[in-house]
FIFI-157363 format. One line per 5 residues: number of its first residue (from 1); their letters; for each residue x, y, z of N, C-alpha, C. Coordinates in Angstrom, 3 decimals, padded with zeros to 6 digits. Example, Ala and Ser with C-alpha at 12.3 -4.5 7.8 and 13.67 -1.06 7.14 Angstrom:
REM residues 2
1 = as = 013.190 -005.690 007.800 012.300 -004.500 007.800 013.200 -003.300 007.800  012.850 -002.250 007.080 013.670 -001.060 007.140 012.900 000.030 007.870;
REM end
This chain:
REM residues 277
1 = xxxxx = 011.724 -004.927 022.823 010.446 -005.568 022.494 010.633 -006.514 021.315  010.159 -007.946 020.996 009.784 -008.795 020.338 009.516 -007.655 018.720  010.187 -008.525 018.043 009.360 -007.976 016.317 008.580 -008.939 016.069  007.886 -008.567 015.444 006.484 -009.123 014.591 007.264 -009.322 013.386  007.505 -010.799 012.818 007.450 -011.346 011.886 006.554 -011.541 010.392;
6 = xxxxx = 006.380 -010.865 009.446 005.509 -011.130 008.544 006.361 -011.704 007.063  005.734 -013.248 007.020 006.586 -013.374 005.814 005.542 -013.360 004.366  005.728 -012.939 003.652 005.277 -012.483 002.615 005.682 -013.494 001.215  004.917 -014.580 000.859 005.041 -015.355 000.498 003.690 -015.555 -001.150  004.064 -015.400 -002.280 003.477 -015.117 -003.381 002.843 -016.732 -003.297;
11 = xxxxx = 001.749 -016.766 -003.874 001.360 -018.155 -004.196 001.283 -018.499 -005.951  002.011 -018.962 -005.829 002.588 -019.418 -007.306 002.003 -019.934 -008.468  -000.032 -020.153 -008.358 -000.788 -020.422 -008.904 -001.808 -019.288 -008.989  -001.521 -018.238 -008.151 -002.037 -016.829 -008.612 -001.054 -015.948 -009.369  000.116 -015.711 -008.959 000.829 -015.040 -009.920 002.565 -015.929 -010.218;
16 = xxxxx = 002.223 -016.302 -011.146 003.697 -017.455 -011.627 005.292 -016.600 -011.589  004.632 -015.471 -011.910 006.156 -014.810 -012.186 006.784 -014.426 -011.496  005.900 -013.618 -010.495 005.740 -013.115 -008.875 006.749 -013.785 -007.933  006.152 -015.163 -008.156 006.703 -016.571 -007.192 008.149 -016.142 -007.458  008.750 -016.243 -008.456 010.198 -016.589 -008.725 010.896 -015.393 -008.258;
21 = xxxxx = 010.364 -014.028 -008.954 011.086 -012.942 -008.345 011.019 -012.910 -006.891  009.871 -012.509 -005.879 009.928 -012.037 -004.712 009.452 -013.155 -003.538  009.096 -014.617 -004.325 008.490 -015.646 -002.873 009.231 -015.700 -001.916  009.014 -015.976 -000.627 009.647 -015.708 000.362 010.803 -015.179 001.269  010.290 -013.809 000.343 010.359 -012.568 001.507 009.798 -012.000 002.830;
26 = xxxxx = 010.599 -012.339 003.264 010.377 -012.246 005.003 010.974 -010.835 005.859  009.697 -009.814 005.829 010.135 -008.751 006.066 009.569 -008.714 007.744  010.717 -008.158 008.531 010.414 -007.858 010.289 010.292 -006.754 010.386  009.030 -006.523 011.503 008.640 -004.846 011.069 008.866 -004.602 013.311  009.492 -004.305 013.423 009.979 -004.085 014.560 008.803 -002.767 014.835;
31 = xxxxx = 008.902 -002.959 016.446 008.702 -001.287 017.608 009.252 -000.063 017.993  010.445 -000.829 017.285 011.587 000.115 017.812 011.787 001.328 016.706  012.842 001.896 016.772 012.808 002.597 015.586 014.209 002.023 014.612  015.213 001.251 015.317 016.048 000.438 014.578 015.696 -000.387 013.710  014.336 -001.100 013.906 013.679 -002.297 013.736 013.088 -001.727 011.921;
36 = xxxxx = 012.847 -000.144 012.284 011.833 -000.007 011.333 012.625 000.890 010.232  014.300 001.108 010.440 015.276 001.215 009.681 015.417 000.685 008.362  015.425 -000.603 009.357 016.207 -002.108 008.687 015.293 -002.626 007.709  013.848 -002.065 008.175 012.870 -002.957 007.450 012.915 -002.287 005.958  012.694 -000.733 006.370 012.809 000.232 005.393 013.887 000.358 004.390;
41 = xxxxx = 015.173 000.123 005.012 016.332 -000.075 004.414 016.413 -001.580 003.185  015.637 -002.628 003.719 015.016 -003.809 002.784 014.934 -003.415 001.679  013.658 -002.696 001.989 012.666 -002.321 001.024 013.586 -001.710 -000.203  014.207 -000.568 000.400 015.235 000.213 -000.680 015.988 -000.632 -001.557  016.553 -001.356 -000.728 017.573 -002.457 -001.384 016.957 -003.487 -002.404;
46 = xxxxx = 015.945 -003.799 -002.291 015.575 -004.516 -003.295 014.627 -003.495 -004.332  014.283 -002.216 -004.194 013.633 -001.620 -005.652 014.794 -001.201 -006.248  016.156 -000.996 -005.210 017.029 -000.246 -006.311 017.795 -001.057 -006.948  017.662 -002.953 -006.412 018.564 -003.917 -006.911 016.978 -003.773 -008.736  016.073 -003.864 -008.545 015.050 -004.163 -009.522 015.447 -002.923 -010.500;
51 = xxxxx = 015.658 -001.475 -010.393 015.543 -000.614 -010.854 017.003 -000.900 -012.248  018.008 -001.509 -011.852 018.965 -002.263 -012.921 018.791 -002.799 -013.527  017.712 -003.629 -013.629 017.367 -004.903 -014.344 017.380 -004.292 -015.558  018.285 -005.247 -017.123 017.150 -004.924 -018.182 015.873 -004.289 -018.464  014.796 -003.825 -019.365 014.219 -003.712 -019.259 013.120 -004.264 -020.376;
56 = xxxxx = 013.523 -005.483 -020.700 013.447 -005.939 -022.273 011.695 -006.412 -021.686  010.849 -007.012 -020.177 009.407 -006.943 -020.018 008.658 -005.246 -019.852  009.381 -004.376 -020.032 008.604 -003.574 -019.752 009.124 -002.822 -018.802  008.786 -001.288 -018.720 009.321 -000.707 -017.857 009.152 -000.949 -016.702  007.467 -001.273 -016.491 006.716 -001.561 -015.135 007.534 -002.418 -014.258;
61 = xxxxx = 008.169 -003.772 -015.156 009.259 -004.738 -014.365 010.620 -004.172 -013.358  010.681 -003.112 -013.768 012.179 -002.041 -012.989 011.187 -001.876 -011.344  010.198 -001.698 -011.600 009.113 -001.584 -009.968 008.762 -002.378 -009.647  009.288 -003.594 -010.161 008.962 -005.228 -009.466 007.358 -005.392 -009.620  007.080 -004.902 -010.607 005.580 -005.297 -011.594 006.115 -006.729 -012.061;
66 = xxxxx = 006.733 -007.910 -011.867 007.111 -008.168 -012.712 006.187 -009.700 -013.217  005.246 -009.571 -012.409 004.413 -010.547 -012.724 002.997 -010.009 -013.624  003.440 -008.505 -013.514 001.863 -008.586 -014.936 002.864 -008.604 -016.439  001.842 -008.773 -017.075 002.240 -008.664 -018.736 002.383 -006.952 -018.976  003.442 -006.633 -019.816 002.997 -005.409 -020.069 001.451 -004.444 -020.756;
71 = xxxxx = 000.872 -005.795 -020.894 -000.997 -005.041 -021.197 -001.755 -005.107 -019.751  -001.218 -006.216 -019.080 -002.674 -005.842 -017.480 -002.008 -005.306 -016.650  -000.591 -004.908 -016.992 -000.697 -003.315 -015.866 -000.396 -002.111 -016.143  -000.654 -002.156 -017.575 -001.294 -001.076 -018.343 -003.021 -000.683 -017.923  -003.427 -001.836 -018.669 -004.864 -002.028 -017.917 -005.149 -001.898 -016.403;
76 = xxxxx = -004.585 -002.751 -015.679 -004.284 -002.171 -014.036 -004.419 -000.700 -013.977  -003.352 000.308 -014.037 -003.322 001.190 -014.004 -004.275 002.169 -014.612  -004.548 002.047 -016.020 -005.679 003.168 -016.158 -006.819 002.576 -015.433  -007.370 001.264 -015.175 -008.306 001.198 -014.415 -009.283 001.488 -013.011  -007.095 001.969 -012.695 -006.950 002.933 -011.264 -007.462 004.314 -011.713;
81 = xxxxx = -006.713 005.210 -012.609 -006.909 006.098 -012.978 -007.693 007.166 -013.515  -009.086 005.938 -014.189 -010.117 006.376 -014.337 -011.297 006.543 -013.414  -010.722 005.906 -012.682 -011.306 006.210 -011.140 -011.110 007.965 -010.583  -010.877 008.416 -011.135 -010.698 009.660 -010.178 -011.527 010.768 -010.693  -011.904 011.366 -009.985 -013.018 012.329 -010.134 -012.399 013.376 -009.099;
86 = xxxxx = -012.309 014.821 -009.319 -012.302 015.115 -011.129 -011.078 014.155 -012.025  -011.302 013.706 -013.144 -009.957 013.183 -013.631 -009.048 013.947 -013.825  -008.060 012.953 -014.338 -006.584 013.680 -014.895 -006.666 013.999 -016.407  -006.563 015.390 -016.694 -006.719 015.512 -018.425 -005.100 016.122 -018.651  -005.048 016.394 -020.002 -003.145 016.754 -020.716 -003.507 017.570 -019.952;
91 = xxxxx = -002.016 018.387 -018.867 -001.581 019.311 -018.595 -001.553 019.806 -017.467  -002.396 018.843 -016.390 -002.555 018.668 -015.003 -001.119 018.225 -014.612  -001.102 019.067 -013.256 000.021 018.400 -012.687 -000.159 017.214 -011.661  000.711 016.227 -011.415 000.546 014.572 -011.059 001.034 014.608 -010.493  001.105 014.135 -008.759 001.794 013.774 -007.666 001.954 012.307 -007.534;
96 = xxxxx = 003.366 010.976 -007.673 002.647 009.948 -007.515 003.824 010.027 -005.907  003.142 009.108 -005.072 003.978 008.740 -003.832 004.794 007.496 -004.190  005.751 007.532 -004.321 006.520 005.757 -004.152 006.189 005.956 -005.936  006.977 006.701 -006.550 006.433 006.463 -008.499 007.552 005.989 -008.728  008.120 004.992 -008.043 009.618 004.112 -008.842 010.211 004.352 -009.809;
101 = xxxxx = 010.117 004.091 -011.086 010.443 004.478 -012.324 010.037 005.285 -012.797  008.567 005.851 -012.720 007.895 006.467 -013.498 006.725 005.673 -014.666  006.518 004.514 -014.357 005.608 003.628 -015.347 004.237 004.115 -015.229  003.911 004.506 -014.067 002.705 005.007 -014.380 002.165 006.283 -015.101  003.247 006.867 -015.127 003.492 008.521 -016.077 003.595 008.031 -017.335;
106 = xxxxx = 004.348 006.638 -018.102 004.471 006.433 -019.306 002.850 006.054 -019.735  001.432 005.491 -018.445 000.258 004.986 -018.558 -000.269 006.317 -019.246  -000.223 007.081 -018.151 -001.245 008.607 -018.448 -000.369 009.019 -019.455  000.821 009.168 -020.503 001.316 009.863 -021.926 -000.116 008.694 -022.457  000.040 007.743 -022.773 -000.168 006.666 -023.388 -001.607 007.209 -023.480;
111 = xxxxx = -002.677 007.278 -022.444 -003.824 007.414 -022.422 -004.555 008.590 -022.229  -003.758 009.239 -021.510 -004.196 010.656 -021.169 -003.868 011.766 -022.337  -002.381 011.680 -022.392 -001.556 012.726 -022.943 -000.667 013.400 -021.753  000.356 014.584 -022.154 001.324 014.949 -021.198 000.626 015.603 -020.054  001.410 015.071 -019.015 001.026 016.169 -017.972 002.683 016.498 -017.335;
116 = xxxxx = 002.645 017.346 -016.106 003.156 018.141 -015.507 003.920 016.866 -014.541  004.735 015.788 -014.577 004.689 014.977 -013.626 005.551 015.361 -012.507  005.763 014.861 -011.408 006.655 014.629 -010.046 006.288 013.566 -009.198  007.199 013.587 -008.328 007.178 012.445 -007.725 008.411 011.761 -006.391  008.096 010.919 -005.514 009.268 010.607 -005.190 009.152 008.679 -004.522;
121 = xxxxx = 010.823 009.145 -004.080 011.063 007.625 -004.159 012.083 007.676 -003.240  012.058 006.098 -002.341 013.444 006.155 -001.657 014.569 005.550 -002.153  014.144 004.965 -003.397 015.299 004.388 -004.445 016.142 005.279 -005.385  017.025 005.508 -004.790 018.022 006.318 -005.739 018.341 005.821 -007.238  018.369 004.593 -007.307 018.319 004.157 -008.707 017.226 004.231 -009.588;
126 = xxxxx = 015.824 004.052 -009.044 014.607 003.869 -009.483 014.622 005.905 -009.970  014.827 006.793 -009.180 014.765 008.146 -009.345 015.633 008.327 -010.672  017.102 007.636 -010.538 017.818 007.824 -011.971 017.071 007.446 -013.288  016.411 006.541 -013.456 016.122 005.992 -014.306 014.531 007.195 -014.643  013.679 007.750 -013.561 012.495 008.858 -014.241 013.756 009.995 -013.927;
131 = xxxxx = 014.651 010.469 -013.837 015.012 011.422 -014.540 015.632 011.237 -015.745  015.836 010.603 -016.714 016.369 010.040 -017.607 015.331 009.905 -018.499  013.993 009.527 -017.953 013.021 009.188 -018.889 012.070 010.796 -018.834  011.799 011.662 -017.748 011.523 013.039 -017.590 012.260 013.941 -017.785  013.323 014.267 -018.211 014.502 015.497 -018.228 013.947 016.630 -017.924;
136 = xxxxx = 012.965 016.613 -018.539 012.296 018.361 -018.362 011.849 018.756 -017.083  011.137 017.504 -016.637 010.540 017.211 -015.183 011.394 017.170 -014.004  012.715 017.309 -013.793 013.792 016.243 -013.147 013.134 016.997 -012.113  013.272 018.444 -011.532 013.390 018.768 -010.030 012.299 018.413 -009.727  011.633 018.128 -010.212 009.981 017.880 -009.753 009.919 015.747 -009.112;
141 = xxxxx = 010.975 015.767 -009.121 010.989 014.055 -008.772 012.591 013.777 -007.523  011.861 013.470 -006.815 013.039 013.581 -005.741 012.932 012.540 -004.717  014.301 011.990 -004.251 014.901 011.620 -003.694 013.902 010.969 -001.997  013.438 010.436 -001.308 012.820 010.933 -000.319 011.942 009.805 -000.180  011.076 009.840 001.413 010.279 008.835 001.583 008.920 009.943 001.164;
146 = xxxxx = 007.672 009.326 001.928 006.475 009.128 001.381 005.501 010.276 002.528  006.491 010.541 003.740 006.008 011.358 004.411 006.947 012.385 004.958  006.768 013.380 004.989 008.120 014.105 005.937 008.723 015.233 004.039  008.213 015.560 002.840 008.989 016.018 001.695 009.378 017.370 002.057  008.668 018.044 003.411 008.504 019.737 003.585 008.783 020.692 002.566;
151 = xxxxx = 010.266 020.933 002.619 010.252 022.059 001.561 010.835 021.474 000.278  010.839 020.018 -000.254 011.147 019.916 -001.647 009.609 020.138 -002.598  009.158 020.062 -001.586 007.718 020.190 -002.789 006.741 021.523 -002.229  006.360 022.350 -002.341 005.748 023.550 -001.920 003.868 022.976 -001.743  003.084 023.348 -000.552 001.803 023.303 -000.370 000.972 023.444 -001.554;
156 = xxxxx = 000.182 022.655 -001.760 -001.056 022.595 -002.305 -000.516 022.883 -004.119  000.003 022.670 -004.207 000.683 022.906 -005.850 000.480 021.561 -006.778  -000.396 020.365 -006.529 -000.286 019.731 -007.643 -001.865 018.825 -007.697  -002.393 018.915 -008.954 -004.038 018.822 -009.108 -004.667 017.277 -008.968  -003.473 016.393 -008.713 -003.612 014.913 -008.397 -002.511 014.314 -007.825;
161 = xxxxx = -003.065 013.642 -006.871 -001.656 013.185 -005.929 -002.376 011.217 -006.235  -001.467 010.472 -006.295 -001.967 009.269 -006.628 -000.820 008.719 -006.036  -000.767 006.886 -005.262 000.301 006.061 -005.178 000.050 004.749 -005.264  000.421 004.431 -006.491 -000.061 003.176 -007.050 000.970 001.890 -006.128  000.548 001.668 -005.265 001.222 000.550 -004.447 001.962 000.691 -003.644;
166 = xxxxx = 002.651 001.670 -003.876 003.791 001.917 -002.180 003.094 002.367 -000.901  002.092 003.304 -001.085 001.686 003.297 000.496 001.269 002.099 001.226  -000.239 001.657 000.270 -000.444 000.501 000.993 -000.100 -000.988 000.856  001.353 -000.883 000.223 002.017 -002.223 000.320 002.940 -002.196 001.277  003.467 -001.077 001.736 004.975 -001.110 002.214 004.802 -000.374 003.327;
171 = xxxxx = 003.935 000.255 004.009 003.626 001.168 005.197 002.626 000.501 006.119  002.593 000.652 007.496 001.920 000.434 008.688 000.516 001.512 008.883  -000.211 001.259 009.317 -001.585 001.803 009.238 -000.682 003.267 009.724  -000.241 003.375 010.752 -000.092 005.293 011.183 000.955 005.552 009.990  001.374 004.780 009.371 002.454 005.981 008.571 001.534 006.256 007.372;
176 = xxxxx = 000.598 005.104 007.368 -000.551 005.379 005.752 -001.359 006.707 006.265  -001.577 006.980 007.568 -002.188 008.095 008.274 -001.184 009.028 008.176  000.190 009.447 008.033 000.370 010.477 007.969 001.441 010.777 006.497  001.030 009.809 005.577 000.975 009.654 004.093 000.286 010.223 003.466  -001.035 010.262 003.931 -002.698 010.613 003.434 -002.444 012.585 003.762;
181 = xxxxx = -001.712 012.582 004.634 -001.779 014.453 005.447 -000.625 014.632 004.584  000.657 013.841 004.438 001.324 014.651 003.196 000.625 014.688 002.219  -000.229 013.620 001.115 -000.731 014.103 -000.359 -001.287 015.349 000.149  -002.135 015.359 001.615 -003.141 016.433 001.162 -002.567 017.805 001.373  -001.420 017.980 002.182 -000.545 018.951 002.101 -000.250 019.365 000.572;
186 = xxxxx = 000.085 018.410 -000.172 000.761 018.326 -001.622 -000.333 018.557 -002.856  -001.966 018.526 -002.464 -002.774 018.694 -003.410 -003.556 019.642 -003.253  -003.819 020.837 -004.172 -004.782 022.034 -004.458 -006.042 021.502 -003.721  -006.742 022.986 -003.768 -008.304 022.626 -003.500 -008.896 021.840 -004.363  -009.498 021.097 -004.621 -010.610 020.320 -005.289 -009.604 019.268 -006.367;
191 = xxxxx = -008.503 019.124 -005.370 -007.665 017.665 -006.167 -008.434 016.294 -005.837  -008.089 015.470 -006.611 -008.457 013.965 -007.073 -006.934 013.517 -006.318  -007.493 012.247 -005.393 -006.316 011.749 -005.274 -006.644 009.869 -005.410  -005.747 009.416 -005.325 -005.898 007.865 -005.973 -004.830 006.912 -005.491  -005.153 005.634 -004.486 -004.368 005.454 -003.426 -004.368 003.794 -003.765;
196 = xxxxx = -003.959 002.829 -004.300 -003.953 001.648 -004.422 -003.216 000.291 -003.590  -003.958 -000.633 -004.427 -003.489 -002.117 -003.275 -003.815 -002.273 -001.945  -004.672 -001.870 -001.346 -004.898 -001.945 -000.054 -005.708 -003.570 -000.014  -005.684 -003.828 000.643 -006.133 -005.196 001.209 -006.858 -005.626 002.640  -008.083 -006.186 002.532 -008.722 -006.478 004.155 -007.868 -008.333 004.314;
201 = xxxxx = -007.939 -007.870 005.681 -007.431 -009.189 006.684 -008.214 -010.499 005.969  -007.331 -011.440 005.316 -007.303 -012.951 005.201 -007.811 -012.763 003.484  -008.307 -011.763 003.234 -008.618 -011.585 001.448 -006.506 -011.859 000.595  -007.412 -011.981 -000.412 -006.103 -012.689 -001.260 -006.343 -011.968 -002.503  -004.818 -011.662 -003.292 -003.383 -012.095 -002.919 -002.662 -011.297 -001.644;
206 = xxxxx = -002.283 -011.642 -000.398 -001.705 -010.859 000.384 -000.258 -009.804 -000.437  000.588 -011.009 -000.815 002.012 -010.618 -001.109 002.503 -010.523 -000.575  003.173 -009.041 -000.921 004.131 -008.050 -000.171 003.329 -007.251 000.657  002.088 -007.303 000.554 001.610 -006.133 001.640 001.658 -006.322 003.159  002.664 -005.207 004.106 002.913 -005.238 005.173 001.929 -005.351 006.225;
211 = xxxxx = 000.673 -004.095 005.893 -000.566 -004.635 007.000 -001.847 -004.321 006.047  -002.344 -005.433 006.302 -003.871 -005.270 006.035 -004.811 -003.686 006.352  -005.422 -003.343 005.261 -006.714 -002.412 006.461 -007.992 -002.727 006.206  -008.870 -002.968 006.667 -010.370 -002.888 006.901 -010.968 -001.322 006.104  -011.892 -001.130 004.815 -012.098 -000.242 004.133 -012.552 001.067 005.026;
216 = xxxxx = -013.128 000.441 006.283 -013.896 001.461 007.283 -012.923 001.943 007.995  -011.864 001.303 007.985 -010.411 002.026 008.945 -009.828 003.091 007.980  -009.469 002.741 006.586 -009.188 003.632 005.533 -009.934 004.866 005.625  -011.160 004.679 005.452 -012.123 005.634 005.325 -012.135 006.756 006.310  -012.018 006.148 007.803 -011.920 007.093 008.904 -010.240 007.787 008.751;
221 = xxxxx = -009.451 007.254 008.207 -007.870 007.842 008.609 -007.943 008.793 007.330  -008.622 008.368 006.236 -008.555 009.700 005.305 -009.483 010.856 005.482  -010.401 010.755 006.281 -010.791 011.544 006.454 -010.476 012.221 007.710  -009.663 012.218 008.472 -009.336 012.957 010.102 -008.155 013.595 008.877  -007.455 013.265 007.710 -006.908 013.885 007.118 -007.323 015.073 006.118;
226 = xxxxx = -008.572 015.183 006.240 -009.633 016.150 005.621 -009.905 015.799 004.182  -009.652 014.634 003.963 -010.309 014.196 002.487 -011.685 014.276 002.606  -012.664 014.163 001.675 -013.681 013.661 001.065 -014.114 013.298 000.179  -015.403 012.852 -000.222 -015.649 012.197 -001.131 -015.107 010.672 -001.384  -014.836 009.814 -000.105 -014.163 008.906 -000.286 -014.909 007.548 -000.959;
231 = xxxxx = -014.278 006.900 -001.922 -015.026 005.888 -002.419 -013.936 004.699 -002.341  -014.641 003.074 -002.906 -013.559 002.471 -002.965 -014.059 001.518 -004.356  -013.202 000.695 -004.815 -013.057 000.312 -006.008 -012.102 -001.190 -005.798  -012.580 -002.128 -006.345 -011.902 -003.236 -006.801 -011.065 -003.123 -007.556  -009.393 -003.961 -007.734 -008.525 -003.204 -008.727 -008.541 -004.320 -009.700;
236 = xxxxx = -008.248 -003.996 -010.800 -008.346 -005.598 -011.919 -006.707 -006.128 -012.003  -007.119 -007.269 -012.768 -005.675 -007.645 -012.121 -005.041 -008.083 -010.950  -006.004 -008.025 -009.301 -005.194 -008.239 -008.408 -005.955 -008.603 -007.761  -007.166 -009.809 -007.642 -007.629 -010.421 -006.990 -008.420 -009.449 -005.769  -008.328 -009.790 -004.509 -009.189 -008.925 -004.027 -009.044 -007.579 -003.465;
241 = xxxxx = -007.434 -007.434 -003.716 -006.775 -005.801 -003.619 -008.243 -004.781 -004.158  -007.911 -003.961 -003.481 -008.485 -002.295 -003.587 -007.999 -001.611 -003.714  -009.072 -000.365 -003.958 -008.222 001.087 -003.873 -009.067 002.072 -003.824  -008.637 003.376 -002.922 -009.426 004.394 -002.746 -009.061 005.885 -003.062  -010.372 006.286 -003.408 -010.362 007.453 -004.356 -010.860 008.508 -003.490;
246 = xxxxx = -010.368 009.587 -003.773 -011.265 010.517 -002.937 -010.709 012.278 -003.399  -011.164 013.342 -002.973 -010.609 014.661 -003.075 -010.686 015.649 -002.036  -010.253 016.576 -002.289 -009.854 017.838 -000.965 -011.192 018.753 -001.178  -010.813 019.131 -000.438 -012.378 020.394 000.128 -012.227 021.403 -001.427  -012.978 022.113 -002.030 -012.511 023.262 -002.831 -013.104 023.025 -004.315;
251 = xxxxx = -013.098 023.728 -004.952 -012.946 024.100 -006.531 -011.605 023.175 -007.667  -011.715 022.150 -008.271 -010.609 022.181 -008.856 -010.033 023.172 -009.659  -008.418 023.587 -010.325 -007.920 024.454 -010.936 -007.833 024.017 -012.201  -008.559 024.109 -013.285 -008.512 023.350 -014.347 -009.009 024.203 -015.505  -008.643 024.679 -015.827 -008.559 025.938 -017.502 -009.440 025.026 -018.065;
256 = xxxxx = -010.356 025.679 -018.940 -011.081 024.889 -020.065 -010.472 024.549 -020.832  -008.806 025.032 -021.670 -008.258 024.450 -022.807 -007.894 023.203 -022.289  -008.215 022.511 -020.944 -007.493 021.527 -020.197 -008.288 020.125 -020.278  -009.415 020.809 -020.291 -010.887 019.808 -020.533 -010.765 018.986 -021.685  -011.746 017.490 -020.950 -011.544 016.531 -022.831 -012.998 016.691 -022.349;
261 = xxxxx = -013.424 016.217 -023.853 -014.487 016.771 -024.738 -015.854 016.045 -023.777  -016.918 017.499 -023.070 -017.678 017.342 -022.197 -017.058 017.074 -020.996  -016.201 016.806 -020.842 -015.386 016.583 -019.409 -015.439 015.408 -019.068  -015.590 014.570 -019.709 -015.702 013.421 -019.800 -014.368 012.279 -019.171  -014.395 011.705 -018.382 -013.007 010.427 -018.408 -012.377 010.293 -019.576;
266 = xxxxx = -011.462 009.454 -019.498 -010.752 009.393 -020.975 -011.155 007.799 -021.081  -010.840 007.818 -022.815 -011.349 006.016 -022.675 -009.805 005.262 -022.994  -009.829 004.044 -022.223 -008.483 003.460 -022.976 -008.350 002.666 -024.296  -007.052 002.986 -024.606 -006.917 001.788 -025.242 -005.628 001.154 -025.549  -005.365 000.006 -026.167 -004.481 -000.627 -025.896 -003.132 000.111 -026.728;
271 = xxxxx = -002.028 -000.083 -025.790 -001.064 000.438 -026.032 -000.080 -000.160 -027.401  000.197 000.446 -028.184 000.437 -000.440 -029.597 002.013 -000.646 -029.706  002.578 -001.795 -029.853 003.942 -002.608 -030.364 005.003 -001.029 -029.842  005.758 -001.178 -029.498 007.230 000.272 -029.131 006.629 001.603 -028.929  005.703 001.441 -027.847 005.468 002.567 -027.193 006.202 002.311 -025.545;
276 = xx = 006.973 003.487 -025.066 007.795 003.094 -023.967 006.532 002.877 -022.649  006.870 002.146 -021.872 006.406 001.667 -021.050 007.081 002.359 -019.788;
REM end
């Protein structure tokens, strides 16, 4: 069968930096299952060529962030983050899908305080670099794609599952469908989960994102996955990208010494001169 061609082409007057690193990338997303190897195999090859880089913009740049400043995807990110209900307070444990480096774990130290992190990645280099920056954390971050972890990670054991850009940049509507049944495999009763970059058909910036979804297609595939509470949210920073929030059936597990004050969100603020990123 014919592959479907999608070339993925940055426009250079929305994001300048973007252009130079990743413009025209031309990823083929085949029928076959060779097709969808090769595509996958891409993908690897260029987070783990990024995961080397210096790191003199910021950590976020090792995940091919490399067109925000290190403040708007700081900002980006908690803007994701405060989105979640129940939130993330110190000491919760954090599921991210596709957590490359770990930049978004350096967001929540920064704003939240520590939590419990894990995570995985199909970049073996990108994994070296959050065990290096997690030591304590290491087994909890592994090796692996985004669906299929079975027994590296045990059922329902972690109080927020979040994936700031890899599902819905780099996955096809059924694998984002059985992405959505791993977090929820991977998150307690009454977890917060937090799913970013999604994009509707002909809205801008496309990018790198492989397929478009329609919010009402999202909505129905997370929920045949037994989410609820599904909402959606504009992301800052990224033009008309989205992202959706939602949680599992149940009670969250959350000790009162765990609680910030009234239970309140956390508020941000800006991250100050040699704090790691």
């Amino acid at each position: 069968m014919a592959a479907v061609a999608i070339t993925t082409t940055l426009p250079s007057t929305t994001f300048p930096a973007a252009a130079a690193t990743i413009s025209a990338i031309t990823i083929s997303i085949f029928s076959v299952a060779s097709g969808a190897a090769a595509h996958s195999a891409r993908i690897v090859r260029w987070f783990d060529e990024h995961a080397m880089k210096p790191r003199d913009g910021g950590l976020h740049t090792l995940s091919a962030w490399d067109y925000l400043t290190p403040q708007a995807y700081d900002e980006m990110v908690f803007d994701g983050l405060r989105r979640l209900s129940p939130p993330i307070r110190p000491g919760a444990s954090v599921f991210e899908l596709g957590c490359g480096v770990g930049a978004v774990f350096k967001v929540i130290q920064a704003h939240i305080g520590e939590v419990r992190p894990g995570g995985c990645d199909m970049s073996v280099n990108a994994i070296r670099v959050v065990h290096k920056l997690f030591p304590s954390a290491r087994s909890q971050f592994v090796i692996g794609p985004m669906v299929g972890l079975g027994g590296n990670m045990p059922n329902h054991s972690f109080d927020h599952v979040i994936s700031f850009g890899a599902m819905a940049m780099y996955l096809l509507k059924d694998e984002m469908a059985l992405t959505m049944r791993e977090a929820v495999r991977l998150a307690k009763p009454g977890a917060s989960l937090g799913f970013t970059h999604f994009i509707e058909e002909g809205a801008a910036p496309r990018g790198t994102i492989v397929q478009p979804i329609r919010r009402s297609e999202l909505s129905h595939l997370a929920k045949l996955a037994g989410l609820i509470d599904v909402r959606f949210f504009q992301m800052r920073h990224q033009g008309k990208r989205y992202m959706m929030t939602s949680r599992t059936p149940g009670s969250p597990d959350t000790p009162p010494s765990q609680h910030t004050a009234s239970g309140s969100h956390p508020k941000w603020r800006p991250m100050v001169r040699g704090e790691p990123r």
